[in-house]
KOLKOLVO-288001 format. One record per atom (N, C-alpha, C): residue in three letters; y negated, x, z negated. Coordinates in steps of 0.2 Angstrom, whole numbers, padded with zeros to 4 digits, always signed. Layout:
BEGIN
ALAYXZ ...
//
This chain:
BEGIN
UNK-0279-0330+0376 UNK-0283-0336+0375 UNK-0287-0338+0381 UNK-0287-0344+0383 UNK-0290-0345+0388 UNK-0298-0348+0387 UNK-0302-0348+0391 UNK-0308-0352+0390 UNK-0311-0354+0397 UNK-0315-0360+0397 UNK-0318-0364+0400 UNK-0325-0364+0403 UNK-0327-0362+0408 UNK-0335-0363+0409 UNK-0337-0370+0409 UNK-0342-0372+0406 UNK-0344-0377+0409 UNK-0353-0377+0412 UNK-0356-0384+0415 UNK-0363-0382+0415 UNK-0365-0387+0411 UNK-0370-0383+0405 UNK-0375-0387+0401 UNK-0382-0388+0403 UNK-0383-0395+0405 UNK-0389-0395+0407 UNK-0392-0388+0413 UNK-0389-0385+0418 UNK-0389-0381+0423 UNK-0388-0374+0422 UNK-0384-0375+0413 UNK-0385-0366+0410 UNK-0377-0366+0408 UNK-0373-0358+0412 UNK-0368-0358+0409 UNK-0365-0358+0403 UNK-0361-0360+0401 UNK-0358-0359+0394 UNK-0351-0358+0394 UNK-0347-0354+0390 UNK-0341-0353+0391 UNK-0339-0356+0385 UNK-0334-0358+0385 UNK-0330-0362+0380 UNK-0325-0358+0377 UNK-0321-0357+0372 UNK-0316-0353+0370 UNK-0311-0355+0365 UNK-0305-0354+0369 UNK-0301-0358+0360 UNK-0302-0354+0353 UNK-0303-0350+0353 UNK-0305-0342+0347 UNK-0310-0349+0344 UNK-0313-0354+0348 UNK-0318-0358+0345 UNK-0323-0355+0344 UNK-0325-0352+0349 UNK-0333-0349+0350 UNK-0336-0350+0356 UNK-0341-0351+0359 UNK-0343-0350+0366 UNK-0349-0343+0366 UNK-0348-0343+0373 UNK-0353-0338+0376 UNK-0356-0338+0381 UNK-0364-0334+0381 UNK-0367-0337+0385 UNK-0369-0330+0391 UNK-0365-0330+0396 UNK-0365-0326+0401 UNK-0371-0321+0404 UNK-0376-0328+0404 UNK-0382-0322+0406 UNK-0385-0319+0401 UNK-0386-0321+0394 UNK-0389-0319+0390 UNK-0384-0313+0386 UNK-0378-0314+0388 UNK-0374-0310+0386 UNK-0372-0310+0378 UNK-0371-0317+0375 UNK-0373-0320+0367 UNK-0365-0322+0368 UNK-0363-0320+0363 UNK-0358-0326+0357 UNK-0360-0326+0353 UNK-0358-0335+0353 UNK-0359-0340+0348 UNK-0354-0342+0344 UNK-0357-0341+0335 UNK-0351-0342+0330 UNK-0353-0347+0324 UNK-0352-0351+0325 UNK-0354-0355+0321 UNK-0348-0356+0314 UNK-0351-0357+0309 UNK-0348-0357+0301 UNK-0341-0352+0301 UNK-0340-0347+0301 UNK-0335-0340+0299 UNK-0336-0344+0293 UNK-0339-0343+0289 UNK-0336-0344+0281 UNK-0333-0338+0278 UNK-0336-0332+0280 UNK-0331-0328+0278 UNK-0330-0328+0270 UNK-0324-0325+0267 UNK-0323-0326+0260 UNK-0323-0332+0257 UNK-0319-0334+0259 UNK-0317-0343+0257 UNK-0311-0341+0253 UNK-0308-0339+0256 UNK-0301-0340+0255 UNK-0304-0334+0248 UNK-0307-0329+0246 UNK-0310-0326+0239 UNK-0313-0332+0233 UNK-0314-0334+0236 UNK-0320-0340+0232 UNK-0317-0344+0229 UNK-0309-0347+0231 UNK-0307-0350+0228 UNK-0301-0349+0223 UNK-0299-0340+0226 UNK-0297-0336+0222 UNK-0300-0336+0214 UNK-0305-0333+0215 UNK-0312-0331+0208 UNK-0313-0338+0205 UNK-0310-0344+0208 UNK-0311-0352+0205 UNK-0305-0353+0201 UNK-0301-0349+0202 UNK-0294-0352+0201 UNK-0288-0354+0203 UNK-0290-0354+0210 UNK-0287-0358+0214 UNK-0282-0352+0221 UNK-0274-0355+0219 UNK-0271-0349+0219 UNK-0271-0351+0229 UNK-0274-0345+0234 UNK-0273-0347+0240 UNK-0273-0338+0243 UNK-0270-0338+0249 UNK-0268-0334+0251 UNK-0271-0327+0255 UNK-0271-0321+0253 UNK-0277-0316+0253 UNK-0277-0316+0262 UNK-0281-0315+0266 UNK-0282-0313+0273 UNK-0283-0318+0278 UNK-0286-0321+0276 UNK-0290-0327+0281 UNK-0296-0323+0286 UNK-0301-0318+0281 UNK-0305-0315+0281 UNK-0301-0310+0288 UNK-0298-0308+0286 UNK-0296-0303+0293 UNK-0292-0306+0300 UNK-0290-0312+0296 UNK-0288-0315+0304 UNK-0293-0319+0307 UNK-0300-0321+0304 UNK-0305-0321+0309 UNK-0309-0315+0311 UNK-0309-0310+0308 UNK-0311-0304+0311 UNK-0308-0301+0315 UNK-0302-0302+0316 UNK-0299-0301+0321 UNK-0297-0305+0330 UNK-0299-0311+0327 UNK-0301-0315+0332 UNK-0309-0315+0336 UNK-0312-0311+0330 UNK-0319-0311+0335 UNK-0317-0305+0336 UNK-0313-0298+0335 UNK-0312-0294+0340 UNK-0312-0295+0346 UNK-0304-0301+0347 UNK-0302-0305+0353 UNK-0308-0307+0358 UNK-0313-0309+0356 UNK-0317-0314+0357 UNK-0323-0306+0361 UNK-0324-0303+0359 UNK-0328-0295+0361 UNK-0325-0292+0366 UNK-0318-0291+0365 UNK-0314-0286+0370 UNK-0315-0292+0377 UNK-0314-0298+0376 UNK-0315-0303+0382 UNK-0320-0301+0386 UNK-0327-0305+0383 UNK-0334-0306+0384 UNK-0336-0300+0385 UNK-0339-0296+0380 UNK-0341-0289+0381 UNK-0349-0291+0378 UNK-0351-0294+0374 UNK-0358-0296+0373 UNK-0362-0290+0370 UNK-0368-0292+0371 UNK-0372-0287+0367 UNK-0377-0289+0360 UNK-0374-0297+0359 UNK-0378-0299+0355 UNK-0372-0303+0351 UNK-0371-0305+0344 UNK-0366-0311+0342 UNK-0372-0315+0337 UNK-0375-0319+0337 UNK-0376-0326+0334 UNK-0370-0331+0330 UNK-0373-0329+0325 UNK-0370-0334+0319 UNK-0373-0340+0318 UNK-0371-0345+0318 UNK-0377-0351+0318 UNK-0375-0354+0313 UNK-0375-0352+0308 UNK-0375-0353+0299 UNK-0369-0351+0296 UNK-0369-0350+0290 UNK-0364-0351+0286 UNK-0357-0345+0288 UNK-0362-0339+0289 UNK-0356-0333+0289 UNK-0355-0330+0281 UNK-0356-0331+0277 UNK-0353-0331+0272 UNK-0351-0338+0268 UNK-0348-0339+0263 UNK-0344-0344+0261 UNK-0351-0348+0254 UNK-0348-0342+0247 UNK-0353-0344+0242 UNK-0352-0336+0241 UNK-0357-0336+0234 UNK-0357-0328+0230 UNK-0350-0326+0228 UNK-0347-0329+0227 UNK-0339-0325+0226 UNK-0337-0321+0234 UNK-0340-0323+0241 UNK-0338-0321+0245 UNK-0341-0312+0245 UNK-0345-0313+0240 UNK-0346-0304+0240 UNK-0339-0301+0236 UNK-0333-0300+0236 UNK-0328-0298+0232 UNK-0329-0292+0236 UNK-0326-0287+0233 UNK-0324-0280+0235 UNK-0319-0282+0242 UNK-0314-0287+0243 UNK-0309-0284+0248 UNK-0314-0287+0256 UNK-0317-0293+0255 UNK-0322-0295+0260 UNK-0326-0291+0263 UNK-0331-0288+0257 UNK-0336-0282+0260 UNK-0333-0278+0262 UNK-0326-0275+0260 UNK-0321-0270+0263 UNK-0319-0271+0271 UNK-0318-0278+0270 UNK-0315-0279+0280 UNK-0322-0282+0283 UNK-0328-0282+0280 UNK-0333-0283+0286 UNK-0335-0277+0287 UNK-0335-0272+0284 UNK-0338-0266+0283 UNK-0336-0261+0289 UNK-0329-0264+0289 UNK-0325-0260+0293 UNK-0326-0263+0301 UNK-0326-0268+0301 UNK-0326-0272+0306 UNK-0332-0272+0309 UNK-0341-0272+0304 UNK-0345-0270+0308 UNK-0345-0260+0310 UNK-0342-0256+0307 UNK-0341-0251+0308 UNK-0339-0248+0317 UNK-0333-0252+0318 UNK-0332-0252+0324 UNK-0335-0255+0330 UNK-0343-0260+0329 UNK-0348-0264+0332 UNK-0353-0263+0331 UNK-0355-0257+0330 UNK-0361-0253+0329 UNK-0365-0254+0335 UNK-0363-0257+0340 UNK-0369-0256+0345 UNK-0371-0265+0345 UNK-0368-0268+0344 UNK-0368-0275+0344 UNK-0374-0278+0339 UNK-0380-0281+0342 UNK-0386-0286+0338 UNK-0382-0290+0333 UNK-0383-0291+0328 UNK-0380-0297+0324 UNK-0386-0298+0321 UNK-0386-0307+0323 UNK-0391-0312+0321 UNK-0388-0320+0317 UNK-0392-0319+0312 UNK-0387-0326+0307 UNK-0394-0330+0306 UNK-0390-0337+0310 UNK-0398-0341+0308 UNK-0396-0345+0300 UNK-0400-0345+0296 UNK-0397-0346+0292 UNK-0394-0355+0291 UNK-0392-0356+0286 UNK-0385-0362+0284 UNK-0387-0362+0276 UNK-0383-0365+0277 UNK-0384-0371+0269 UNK-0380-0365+0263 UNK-0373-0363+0266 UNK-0368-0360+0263 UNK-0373-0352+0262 UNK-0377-0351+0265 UNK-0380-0344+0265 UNK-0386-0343+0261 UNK-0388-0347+0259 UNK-0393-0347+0254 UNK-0390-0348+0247 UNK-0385-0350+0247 UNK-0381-0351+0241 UNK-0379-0343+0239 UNK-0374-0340+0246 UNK-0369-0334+0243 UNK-0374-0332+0244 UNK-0380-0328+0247 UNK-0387-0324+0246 UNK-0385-0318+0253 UNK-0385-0313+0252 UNK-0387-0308+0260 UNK-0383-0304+0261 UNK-0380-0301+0267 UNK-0377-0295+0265 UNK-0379-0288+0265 UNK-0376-0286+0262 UNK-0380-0276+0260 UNK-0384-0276+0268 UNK-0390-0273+0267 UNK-0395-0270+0273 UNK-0390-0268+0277 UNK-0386-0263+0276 UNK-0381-0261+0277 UNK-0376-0263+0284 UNK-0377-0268+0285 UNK-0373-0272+0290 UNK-0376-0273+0293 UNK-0384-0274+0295 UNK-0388-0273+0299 UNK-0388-0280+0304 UNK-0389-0287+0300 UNK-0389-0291+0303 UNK-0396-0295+0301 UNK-0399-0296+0308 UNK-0405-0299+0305 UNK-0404-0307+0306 UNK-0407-0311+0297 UNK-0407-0318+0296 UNK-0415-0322+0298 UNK-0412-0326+0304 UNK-0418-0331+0304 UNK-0417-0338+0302 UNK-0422-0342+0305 UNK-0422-0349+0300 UNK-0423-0354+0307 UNK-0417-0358+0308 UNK-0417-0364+0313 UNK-0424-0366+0314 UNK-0426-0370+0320 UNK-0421-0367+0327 UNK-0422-0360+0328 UNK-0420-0353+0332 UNK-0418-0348+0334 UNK-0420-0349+0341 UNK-0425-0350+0344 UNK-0424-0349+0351 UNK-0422-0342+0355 UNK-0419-0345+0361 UNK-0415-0339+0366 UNK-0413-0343+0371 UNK-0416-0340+0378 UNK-0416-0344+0383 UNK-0416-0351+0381 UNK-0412-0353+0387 UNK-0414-0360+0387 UNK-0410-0362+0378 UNK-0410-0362+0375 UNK-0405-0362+0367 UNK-0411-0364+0362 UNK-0409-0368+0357 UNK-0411-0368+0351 UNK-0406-0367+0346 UNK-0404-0361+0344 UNK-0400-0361+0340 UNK-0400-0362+0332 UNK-0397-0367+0332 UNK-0397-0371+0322 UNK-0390-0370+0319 UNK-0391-0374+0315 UNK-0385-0374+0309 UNK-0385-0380+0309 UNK-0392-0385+0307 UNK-0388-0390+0305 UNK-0389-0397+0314 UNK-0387-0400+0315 UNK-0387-0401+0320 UNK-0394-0407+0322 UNK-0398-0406+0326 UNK-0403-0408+0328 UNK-0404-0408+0336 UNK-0411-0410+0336 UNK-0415-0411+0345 UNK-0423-0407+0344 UNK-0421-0401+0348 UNK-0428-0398+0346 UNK-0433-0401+0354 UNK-0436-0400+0352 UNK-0441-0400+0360 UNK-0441-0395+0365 UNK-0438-0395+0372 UNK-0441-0391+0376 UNK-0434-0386+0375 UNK-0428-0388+0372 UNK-0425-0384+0372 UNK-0416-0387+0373 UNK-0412-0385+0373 UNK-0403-0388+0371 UNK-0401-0385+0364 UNK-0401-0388+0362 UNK-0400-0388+0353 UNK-0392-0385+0352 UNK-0390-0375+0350 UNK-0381-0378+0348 UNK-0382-0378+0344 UNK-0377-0381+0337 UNK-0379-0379+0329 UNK-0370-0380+0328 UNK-0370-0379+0324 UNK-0362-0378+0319 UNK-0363-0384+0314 UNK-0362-0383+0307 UNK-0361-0386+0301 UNK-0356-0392+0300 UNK-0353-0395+0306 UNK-0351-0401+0304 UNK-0343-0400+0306 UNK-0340-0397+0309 UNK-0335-0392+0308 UNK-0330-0399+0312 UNK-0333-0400+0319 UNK-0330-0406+0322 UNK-0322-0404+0323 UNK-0320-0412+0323 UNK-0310-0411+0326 UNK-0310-0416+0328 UNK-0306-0419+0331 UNK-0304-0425+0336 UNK-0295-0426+0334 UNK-0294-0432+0330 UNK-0288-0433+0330 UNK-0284-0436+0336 UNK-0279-0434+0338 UNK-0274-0437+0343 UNK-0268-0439+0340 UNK-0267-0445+0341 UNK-0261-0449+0336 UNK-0255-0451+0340 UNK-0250-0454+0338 UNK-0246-0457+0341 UNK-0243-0461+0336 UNK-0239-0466+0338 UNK-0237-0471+0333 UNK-0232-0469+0326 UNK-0229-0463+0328 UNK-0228-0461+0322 UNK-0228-0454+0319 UNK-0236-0450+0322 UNK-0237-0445+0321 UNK-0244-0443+0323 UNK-0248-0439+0321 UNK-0255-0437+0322 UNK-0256-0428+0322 UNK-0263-0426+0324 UNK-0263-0419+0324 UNK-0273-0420+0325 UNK-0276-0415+0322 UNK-0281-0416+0320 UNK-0285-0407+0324 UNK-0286-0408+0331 UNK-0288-0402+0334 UNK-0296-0401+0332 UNK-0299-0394+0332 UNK-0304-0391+0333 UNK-0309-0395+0340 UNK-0316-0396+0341 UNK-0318-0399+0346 UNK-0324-0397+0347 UNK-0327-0395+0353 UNK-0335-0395+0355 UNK-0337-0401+0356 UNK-0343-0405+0354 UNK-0346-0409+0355 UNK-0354-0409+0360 UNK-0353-0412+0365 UNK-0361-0412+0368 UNK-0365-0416+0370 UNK-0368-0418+0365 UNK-0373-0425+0368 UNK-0379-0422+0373 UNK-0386-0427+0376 UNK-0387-0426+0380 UNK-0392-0420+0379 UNK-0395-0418+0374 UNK-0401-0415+0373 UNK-0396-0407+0366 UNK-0391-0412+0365 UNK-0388-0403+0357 UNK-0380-0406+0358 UNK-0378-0400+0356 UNK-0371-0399+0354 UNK-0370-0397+0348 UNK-0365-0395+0346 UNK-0359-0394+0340 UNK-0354-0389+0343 UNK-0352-0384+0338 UNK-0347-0380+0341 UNK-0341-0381+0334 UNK-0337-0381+0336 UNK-0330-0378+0330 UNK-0332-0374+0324 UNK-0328-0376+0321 UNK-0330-0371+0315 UNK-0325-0364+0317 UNK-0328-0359+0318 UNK-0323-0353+0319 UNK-0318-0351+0313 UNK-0323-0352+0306 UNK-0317-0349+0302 UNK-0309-0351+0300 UNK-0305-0348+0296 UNK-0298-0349+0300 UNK-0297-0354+0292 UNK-0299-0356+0288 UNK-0299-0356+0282 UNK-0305-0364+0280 UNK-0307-0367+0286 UNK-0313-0372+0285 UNK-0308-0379+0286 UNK-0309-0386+0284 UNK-0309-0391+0285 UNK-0312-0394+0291 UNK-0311-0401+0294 UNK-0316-0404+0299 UNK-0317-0410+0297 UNK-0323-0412+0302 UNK-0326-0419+0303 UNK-0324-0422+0307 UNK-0321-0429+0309 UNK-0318-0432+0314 UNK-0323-0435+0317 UNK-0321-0436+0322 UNK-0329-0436+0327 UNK-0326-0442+0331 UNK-0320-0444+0330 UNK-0314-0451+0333 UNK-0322-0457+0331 UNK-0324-0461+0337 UNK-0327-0465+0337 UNK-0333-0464+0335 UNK-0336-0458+0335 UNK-0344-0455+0334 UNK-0345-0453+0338 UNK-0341-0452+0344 UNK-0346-0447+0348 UNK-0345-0453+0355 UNK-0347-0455+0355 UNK-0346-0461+0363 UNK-0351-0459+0365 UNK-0353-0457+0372 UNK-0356-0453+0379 UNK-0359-0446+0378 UNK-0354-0446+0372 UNK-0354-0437+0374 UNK-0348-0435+0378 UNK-0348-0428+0378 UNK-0342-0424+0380 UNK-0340-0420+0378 UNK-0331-0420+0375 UNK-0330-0418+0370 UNK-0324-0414+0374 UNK-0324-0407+0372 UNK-0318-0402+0373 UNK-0313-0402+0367 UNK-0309-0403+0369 UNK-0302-0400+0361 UNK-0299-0394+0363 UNK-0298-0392+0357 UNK-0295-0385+0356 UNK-0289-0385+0357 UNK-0282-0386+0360 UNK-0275-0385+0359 UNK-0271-0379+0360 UNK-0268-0374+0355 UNK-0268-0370+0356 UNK-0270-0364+0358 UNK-0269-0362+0365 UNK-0273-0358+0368 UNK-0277-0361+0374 UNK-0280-0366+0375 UNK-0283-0369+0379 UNK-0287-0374+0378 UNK-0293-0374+0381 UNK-0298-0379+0379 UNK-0298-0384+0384 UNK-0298-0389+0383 UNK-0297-0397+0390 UNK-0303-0402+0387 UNK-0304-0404+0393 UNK-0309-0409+0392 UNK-0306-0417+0390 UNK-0310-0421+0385 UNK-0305-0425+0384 UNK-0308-0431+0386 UNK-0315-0431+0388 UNK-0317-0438+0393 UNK-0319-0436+0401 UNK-0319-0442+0404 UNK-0322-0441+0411 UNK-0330-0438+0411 UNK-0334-0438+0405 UNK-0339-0434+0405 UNK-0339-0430+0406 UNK-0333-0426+0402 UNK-0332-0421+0399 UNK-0330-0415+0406 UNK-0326-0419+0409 UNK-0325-0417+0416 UNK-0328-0416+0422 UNK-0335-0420+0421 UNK-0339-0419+0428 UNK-0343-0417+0426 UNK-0343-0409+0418 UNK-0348-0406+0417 UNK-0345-0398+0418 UNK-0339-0398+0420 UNK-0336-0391+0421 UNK-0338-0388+0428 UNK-0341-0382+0426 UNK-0344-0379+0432 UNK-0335-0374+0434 UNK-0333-0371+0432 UNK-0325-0367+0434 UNK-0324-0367+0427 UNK-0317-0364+0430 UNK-0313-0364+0424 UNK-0307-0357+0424 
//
């Protein structure tokens, strides 16, 4: 997978098709809505969907660790789905997953979806705070705002950008960055989006295609520091 540095307002950020970004000198990735146990939730509803969504984003924020190397991962809301996310096979594969990242800070600012499914075992050793989350120059939210004295990233809106053609469309993952906060993708493998097609004029918007993240306006271009 490849990723992208850009500069935000004179502070690195890296971009990443995994649909995370990371921030170098702080040495933080950023994850905004995993929703882990989604794909349980609608199982326990009724609703017949397909077991292991949960592990192929755990296994993608592996990817995303072996790259970076961080010493801290930030959830900026909505790491759990609802209460049904507590199922037995869930707890099983984070349990496992925090097992191998025991040396790694876990901080979840909380989300909307997270007050609903409630906490996980002490256990897992993730400390929840409540928006904004400051850290360096960051205000890190869930739902998307403009704090003072700070660049705002938040999650919750789980942006895409449609690309059409006259007889065919495709609806990618996409960073969003207005002048003062941004938006990140939703990471989890199993989430819906918001189309941001004709909402977001004088921002700068990255899309996700495949393994590659591209800048998709000319703002968007004369904000990348390398690549």
């Amino acid at each position: 997978m490849e990723a992208l540095t850009i500069d935000l307002n004179g502070h690195a950020l890296v971009l990443s098709a995994e649909r995370a970004a990371f921030d170098p000198h702080l040495k933080t990735l950023l994850i905004a809505d995993a929703h882990f146990g989604k794909d349980a939730v609608f199982r326990a509803r009724g609703i017949p969907v397909p077991v292991g969504t949960t592990g192929e984003s755990l296994a993608r924020l592996d990817s995303l660790i072996a790259m970076h190397r961080p010493e801290s991962v930030v959830f900026l809301g909505d790491l759990l789905h609802a209460r049904e996310s507590h199922a037995d096979e869930t707890l099983a594969a984070l349990a496992a997953w925090r097992a191998k990242h025991r040396e790694l800070a876990l901080v979840l600012v909380e989300g909307n979806h997270d007050r609903h499914a409630g906490a996980l075992p002490a256990a897992f050793g993730v400390d929840v705070v409540k928006e904004p989350h400051r850290r360096g120059p960051w205000a890190l939210c869930h739902h998307p705002q403009t704090v003072d004295g700070a660049y705002a990233l938040a999650g919750h809106e789980h942006p895409v950008y449609r690309l059409a053609t006259r007889i065919d469309s495709v609806r990618l993952p996409c960073f969003r960055f207005a002048a003062r906060a941004g938006v990140l993708p939703a990471f989890g493998a199993f989430t819906g989006g918001f189309e941001v097609n004709g909402d977001a004029r004088g921002e700068a918007l990255y899309v996700i295609a495949g393994e590659r993240v591209f800048p998709l306006s000319d703002r968007s271009k004369s904000t990348i520091a390398a690549s």
